[in-house]
C-alpha positions as CSV (number, residue, x, y, z in Angstrom):
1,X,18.7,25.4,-42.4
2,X,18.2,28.8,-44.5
3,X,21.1,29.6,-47.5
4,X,23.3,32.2,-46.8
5,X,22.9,35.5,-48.8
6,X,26.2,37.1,-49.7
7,X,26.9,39.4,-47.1
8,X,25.9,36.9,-44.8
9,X,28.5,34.3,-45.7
10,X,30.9,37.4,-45.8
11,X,29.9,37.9,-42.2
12,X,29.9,34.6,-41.0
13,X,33.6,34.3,-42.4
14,X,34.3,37.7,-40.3
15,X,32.6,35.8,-37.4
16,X,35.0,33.0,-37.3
17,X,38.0,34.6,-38.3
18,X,38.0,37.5,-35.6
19,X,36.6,34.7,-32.8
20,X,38.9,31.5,-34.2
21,X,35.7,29.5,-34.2
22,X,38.0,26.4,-34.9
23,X,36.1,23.4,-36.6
24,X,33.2,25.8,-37.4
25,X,32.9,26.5,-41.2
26,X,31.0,29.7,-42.7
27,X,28.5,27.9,-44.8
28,X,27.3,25.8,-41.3
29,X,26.4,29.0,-39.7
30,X,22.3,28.9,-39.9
31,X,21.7,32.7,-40.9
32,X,18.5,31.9,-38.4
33,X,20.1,30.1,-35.5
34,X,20.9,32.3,-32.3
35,X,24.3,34.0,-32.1
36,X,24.4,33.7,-28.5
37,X,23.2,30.7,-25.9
38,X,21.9,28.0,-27.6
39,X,23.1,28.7,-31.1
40,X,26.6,29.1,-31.4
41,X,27.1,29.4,-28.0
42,X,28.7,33.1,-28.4
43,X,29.2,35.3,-24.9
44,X,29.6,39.1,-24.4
45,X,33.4,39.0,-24.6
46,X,32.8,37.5,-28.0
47,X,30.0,40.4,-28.7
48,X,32.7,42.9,-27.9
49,X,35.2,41.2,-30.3
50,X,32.9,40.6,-32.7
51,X,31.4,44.7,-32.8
52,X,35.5,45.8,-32.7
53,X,35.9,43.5,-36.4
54,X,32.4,44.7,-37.6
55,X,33.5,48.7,-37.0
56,X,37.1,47.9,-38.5
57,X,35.1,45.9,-41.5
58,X,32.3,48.0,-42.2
59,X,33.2,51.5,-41.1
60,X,30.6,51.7,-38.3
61,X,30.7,51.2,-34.5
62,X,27.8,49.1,-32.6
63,X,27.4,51.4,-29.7
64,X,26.9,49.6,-26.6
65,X,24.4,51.6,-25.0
66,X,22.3,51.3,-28.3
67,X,19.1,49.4,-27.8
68,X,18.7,47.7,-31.1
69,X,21.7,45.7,-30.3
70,X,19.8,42.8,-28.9
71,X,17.7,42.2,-32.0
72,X,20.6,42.8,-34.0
73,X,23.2,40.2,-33.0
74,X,20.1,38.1,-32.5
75,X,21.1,35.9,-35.6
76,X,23.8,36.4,-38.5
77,X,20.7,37.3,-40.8
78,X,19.7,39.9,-38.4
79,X,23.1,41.6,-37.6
80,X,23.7,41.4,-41.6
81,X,20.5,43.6,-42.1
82,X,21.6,45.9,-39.4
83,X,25.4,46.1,-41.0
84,X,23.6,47.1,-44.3
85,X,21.2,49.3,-43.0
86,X,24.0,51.4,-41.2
87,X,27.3,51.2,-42.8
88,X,28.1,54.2,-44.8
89,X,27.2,54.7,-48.6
C-alpha cells in the first residue's frame, strides 16, 4: 500500500465522514486502490454524495457531464490531483 500525502489523508477523512464509512479508517484507504467496485466498493449514489462534500470543501463543483470524471474518482490519489488542479487559488 502507497503513504498517503496530505491532501490525500485530508480527503480520505472527507470520504468517510460525508459516506459514514463505519469501521473504515483514513490511513487504510490505499491512495491507489479503486474508489468504486472492487476497492472500496463505492456506487454512484456515493459519487454524488461524495462530489456535493468535495464542492462544499473545496469550492468547486464536479460536473456530471464532465468527462474527466471517470479518471478522476478512479483512486483517492487521482481525485486528490484533480481537487488540486481545479479548486480555486
Amino acid at each position: 500500500m502507497s503513504t498517503q500525502s496530505p491532501a490525500e489523508q485530508e480527503l480520505a477523512e472527507l470520504l468517510i465522514e460525508s459516506l459514514n464509512l463505519e469501521g473504515v479508517a483514513a490511513a487504510d484507504i490505499d491512495p491507489e486502490a479503486p474508489l468504486f467496485g472492487a476497492g472500496l466498493g463505492l456506487d454512484s449514489i456515493d459519487a454524488l454524495e461524495l462530489a456535493l462534500a468535495i464542492s462544499k470543501r473545496y469550492g468547486f463543483q464536479l460536473k456530471s457531464d464532465n468527462e474527466e470524471n471517470r479518471r478522476a474518482f478512479g483512486s483517492l490519489r487521482a481525485l486528490s490531483a484533480h481537487i488540486q488542479q481545479h479548486q480555486p487559488a
